[in-house]
C-alpha positions as CSV (number, residue, x, y, z in Angstrom):
1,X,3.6,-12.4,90.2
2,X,1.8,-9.7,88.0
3,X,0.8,-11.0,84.3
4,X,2.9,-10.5,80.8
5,X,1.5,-7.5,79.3
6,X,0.8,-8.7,75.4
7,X,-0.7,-6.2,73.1
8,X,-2.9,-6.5,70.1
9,X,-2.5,-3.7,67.5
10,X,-6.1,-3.5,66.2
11,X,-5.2,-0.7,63.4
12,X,-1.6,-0.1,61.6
13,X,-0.7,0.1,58.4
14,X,2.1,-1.6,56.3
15,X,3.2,-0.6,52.7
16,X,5.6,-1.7,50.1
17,X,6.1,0.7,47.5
18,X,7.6,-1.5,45.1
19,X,4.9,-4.1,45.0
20,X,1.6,-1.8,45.2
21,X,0.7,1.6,44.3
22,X,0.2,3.9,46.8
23,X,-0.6,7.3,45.5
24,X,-0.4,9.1,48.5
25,X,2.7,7.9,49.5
26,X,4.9,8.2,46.3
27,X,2.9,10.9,44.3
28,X,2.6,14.2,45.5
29,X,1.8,14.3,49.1
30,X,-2.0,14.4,50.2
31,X,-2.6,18.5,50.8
32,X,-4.7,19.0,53.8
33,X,-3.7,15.4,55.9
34,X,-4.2,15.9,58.8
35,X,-1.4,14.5,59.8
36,X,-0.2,17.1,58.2
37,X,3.9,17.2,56.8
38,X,4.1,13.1,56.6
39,X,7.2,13.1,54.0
40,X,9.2,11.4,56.5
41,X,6.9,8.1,56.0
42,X,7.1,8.4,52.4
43,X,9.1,5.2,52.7
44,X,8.5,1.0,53.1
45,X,7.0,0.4,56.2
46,X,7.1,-3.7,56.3
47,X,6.1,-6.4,59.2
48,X,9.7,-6.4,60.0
49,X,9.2,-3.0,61.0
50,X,6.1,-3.2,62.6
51,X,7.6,-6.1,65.1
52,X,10.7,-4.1,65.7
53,X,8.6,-1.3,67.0
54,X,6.3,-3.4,68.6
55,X,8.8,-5.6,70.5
56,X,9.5,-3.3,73.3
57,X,5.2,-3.8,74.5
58,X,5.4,-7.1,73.5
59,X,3.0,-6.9,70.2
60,X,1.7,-10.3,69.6
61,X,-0.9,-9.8,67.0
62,X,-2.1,-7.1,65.0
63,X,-4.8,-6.3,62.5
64,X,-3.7,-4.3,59.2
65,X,-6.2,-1.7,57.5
66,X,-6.0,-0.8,53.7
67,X,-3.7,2.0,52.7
68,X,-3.1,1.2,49.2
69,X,-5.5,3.7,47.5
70,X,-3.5,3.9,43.9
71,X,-4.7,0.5,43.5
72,X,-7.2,-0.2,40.8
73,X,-7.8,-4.4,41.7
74,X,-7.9,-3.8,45.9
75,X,-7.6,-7.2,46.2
76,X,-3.7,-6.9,45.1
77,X,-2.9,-5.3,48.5
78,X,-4.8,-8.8,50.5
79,X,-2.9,-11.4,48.4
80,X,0.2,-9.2,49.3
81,X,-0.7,-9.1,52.7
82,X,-1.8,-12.9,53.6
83,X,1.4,-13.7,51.6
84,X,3.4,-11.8,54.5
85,X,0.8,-13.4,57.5
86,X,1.6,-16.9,56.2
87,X,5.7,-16.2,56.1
88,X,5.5,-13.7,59.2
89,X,2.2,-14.3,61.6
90,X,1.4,-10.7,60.8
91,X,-1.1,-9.1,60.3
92,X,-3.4,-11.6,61.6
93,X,-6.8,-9.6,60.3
94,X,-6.6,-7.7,57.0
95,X,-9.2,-4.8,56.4
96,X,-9.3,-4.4,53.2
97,X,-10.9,-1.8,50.2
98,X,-14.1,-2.3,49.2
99,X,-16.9,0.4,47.1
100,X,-19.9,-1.6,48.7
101,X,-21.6,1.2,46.7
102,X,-20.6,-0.8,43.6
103,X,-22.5,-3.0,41.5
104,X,-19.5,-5.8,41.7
105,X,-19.2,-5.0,45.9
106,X,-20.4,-8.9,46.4
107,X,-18.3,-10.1,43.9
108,X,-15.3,-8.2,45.4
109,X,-16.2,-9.6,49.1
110,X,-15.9,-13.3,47.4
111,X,-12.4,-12.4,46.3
112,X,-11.0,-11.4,49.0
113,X,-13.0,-13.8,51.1
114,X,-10.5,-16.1,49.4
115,X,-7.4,-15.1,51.6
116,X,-7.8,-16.6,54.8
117,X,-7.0,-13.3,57.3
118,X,-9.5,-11.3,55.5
119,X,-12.1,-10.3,57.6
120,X,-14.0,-6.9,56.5
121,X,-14.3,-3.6,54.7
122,X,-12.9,0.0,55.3
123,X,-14.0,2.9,53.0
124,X,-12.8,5.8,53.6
125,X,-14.3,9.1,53.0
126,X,-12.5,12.4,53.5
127,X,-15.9,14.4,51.9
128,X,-19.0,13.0,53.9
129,X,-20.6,9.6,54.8
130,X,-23.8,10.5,53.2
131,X,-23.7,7.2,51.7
132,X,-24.5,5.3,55.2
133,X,-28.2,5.8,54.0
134,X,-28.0,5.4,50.0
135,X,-29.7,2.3,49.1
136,X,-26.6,1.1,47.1
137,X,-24.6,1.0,50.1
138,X,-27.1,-0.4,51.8
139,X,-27.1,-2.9,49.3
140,X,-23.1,-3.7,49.4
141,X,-23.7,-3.2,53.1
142,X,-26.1,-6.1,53.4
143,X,-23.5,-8.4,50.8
144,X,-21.2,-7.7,53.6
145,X,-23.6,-9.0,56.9
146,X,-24.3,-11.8,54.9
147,X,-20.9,-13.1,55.2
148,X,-20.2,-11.9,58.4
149,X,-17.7,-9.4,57.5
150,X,-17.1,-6.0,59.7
151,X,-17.2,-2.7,58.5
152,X,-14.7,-1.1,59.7
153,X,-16.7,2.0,60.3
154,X,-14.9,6.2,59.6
155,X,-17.1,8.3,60.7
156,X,-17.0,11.2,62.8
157,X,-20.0,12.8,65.5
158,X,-21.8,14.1,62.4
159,X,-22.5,10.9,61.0
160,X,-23.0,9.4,64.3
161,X,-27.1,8.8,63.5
162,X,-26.5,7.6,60.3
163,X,-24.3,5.3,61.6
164,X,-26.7,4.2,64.3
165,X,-29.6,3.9,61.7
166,X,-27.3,1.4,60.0
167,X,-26.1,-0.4,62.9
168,X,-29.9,-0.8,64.0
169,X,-30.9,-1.7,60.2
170,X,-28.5,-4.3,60.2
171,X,-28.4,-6.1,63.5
172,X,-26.1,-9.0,62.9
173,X,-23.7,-6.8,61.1
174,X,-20.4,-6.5,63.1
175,X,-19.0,-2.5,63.0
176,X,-16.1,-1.1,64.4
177,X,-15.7,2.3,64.8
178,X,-12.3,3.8,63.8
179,X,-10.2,6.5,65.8
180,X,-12.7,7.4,68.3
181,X,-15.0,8.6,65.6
182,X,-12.0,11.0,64.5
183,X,-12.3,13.8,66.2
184,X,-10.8,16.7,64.3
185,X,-10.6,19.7,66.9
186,X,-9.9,19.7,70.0
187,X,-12.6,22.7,71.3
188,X,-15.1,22.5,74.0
189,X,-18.1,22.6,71.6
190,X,-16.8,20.1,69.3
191,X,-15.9,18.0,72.2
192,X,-19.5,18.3,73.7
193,X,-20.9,17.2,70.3
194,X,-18.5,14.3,69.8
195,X,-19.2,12.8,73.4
196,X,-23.0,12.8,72.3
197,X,-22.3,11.1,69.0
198,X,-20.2,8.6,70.8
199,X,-22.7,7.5,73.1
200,X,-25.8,7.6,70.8
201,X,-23.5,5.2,68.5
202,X,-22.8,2.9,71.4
203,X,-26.3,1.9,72.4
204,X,-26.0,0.2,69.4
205,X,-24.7,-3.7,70.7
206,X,-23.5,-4.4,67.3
207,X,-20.8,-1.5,67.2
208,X,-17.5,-1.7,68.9
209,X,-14.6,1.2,69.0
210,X,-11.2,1.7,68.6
211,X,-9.2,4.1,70.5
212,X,-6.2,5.3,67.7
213,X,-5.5,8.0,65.8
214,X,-5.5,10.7,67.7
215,X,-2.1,12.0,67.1
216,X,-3.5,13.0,64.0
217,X,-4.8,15.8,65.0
218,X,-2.9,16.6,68.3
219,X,0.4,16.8,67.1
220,X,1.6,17.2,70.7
221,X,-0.3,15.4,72.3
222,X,0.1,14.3,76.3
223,X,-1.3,11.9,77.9
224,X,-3.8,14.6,79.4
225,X,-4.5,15.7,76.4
226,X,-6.1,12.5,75.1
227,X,-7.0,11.4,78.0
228,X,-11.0,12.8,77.6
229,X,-11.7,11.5,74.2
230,X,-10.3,7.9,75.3
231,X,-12.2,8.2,78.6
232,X,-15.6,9.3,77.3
233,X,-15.2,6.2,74.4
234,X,-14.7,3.6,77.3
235,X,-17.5,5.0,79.4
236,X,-19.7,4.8,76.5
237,X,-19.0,1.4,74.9
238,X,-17.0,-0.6,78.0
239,X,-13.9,-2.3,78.0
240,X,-15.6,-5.3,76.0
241,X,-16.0,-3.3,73.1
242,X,-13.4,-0.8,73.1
243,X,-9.8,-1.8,71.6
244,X,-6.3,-0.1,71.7
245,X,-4.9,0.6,67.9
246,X,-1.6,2.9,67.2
247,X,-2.6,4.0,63.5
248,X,1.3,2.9,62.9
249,X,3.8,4.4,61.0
250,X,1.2,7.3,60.7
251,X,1.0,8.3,64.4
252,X,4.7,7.1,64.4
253,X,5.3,10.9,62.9
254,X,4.3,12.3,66.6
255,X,5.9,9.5,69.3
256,X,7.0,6.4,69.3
257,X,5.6,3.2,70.0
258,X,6.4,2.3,73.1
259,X,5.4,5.9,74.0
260,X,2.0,5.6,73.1
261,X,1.4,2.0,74.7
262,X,2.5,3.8,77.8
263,X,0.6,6.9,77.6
264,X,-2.5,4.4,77.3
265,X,-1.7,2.4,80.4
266,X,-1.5,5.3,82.0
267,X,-4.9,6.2,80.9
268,X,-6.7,3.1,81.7
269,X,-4.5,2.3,84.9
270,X,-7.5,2.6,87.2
271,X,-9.3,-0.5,85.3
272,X,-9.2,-4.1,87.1
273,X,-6.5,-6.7,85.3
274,X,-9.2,-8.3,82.9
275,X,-10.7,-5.1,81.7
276,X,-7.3,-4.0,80.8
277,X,-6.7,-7.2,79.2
278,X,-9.6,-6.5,77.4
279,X,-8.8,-3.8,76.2
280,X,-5.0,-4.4,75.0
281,X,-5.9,-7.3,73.7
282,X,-9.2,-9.7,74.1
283,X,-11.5,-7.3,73.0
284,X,-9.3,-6.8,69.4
285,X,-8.9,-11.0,69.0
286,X,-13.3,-11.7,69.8
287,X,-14.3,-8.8,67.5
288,X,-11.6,-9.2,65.0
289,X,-12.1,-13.3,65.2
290,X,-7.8,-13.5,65.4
C-alpha cells in the first residue's frame, strides 16, 4: 500500500487588507515585480484560502513569510497571524519583519518572540545585500543566533560569499535560503554562475534551501523548464536540507496549486520514499521546528 502524500508549504503568504497595511497590494502596484502584472492578487488571500487550494495535495502544515511592508509596528502582522494559527492550525511557522540593522532589532526579536509560532526573520532587499557584512547587521544578526531564530535568507548568486562569510561567522545560526537563491534570468551564463553560488553556499552545514519562487520569473514555466535550477539545489544541499515552498497566491498568478505540487513530484520522482518525504515535508517541520 504506497504512503499518503502530505505536504508542508514552507513559503506562502496570506494577507488581509482590512486589518494590515500592505502597500504593495492596495497602493499603486510595485513597478518592476517580477512577477510582473499581479493586479489580479490585489485582493484577501486568507487561511481559508490557502487550505482550499492546498486540499487537493493534502497541505498539512505550512510556514507563512511577511508580506505586510506598509506596516510601521511589524509585529501587527505576527499577532494577526498567531491569532489565525490558534483558530485555524495555520500557519504553523511565522517569518516575520525585522531591520536587524536597527538599533531596537533585539528588542523587536523579544516582541515577536512573544507569539508562540514565531520563529525568525526575513528582510528583504530588492537593491543589494551589501548589508550581510555591515557590522550593524552583524550585530542584529548575532541578537538573532542568540535566540535561535532563522534568517530566512534572500539572496541571489552575487551575494552567495557574503552569505557564506555569514553563515561561517555565525555557526549555530540557522539560515534558509529563499527561492533557490532567486534566480532572475534564465541564460546559460547566469545559470553557470548561479549553480556555483549555490554550491559554495551549501558547504556551509548551517544553511538549508528552499525550492519556490520560480514562477516569478518564468512566467511559463514547464516542468523542464525548472527542472535544472531545482536539480542543481538538491545536488548541492541534499534532500535533508532542501524544502518544497509554492510562494502562494504570488506564483498562484502562473498555475495552480495542485499543478505545481505535481510538476515537483515529477521532478524529484527518481528519489527513494524518505528522501521525498524529506523533502515535501520533514525537511520544512526539523528546520522550521513545526
Amino acid at each position: 500500500m504506497s504512503e499518503v502524500f502530505e505536504f508542508v508549504d514552507a513559503h506562502h503568504h496570506l494577507w488581509d487588507l482590512e486589518r494590515l497595511y500592505y502597500g504593495w497590494l492596495t497602493d499603486k502596484p510595485f513597478l518592476g515585480h517580477p512577477s510582473g502584472d499581479y493586479s489580479a492578487i490585489m485582493k484577501d488571500y486568507l487561511v481559508t484560502d490557502l487550505k482550499r487550494d492546498g486540499a487537493p495535495v493534502n497541505l498539512i502544515k505550512s510556514v507563512h513569510i511577511e508580506t505586510a511592508d506598509g506596516e510601521t509596528d511589524p509585529v501587527r502582522e505576527t499577532e494577526w497571524l498567531q491569532e489565525l494559527a490558534d483558530r485555524s492550525g495555520m500557519p504553523n511557522g511565522i517569518i516575520a519583519r525585522v531591520d536587524l540593522a536597527g538599533s531596537d532589532a533585539a528588542a523587536q526579536l523579544d516582541r515577536h518572540a512573544q507569539f508562540a509560532n514565531f520563529r525568525g526573520v526575513r528582510m528583504l532587499s530588492f537593491v543589494g545585500l551589501d548589508f550581510l557584512d555591515a557590522p550593524d547587521f552583524r550585530r542584529g544578526f548575532n541578537a538573532l543566533q542568540q535566540r535561535d531564530l532563522i534568517y530566512d535568507m534572500d539572496a541571489g548568486w552575487p551575494q552567495m560569499g557574503k552569505a557564506y562569510d555569514l553563515a561561517l561567522a555565525f555557526p549555530r545560526s540557522t539560515i534558509i535560503l529563499g527561492h533557490c537563491g532567486f534566480p532572475k534570468q534564465r541564460t546559460a551564463p547566469y545559470f553557470n554562475e548561479w549553480r556555483k553560488g549555490i554550491h559554495k553556499l551549501a558547504q556551509a552545514p548551517n544553511v538549508a534551501c528552499k525550492l519556490s519562487g520560480l514562477a516569478m520569473v518564468d512566467h511559463q514555466w514547464t516542468v523542464e523548464s525548472i527542472r535544472p535550477w531545482i536539480e542543481v539545489c538538491i545536488e548541492a544541499f541534499g534532500p535533508s536540507r532542501c524544502m518544497f515552498g509554492t510562494n502562494w497566491p504570488l506564483d498562484g498568478l502562473f498555475s495552480d496549486y495542485a499543478t505545481l505540487i505535481k510538476a515537483y513530484r515529477t521532478i524529484v520522482s527518481g528519489y527513494t520514499a524518505e528522501e521525498q518525504r524529506q523533502l515535501f515535508r520533514t525537511t520544512a517541520e526539523g528546520w522550521y521546528r513545526i
